[in-house]
C-alpha positions in Angstrom: 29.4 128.0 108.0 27.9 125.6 110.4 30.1 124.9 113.6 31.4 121.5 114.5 29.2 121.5 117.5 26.1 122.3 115.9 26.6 119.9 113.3 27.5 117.1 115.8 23.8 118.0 118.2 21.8 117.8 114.3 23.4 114.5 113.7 22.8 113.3 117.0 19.1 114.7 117.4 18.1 113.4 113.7 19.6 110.2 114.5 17.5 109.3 118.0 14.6 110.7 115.9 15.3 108.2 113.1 15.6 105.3 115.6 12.4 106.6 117.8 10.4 106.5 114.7 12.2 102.7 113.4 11.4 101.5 116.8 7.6 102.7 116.7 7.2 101.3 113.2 7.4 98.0 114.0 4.5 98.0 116.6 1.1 96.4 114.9 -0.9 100.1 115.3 1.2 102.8 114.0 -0.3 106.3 115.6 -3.1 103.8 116.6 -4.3 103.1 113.4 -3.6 99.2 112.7 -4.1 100.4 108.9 -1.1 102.9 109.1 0.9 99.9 110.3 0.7 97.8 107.6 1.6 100.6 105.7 4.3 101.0 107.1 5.3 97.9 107.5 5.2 97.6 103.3 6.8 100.8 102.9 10.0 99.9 105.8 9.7 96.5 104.0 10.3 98.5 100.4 13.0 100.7 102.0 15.4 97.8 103.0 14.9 96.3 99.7 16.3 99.3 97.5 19.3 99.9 100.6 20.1 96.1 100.1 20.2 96.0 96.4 21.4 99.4 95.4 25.4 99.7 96.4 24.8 104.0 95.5 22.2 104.1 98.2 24.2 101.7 100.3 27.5 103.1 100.2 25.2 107.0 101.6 23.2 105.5 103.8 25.7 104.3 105.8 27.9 107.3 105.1 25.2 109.7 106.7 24.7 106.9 109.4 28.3 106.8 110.6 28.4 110.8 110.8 30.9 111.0 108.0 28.9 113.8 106.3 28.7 115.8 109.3 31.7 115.5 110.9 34.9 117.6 109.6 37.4 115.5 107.2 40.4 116.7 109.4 40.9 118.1 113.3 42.9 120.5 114.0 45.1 118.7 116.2 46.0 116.0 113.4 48.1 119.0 112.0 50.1 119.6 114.7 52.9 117.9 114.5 
């Protein structure tokens, strides 16, 4: 069983990797190639579409993105008292 620490560092690591890779997305060249790009661009374009429309994919999303799944439902200290 994974360690709240450990899943806390994989949260935070994926995330900055998820924003690294948002953030170099919306430059014209993608990897240099300007072809990539607009790929991308279409495909990021796609993505927000289906997160906007869909309240399933919604509702994970920004589950995962708030660190719910990865973070324990109770502390130990909530259970003192």
């Amino acid at each position: 069983m994974w360690s709240y620490e450990i899943k806390s560092k994989a949260n935070a690591y994926s995330l900055s990797l998820v924003l690294d890779f948002v953030k170099n997305s919306y430059e014209d060249k993608f990897l240099g190639s300007e072809l990539l790009g607009n790929a991308l661009g279409l495909a990021w374009n796609t993505v927000m579409e289906v997160l906007d429309s869909s309240k399933f994919v919604k509702h994970n999303f920004t589950s995962f993105a708030s660190g719910a799944l990865t973070h324990p439902s109770s502390y130990e200290w909530e259970n003192i008292y």
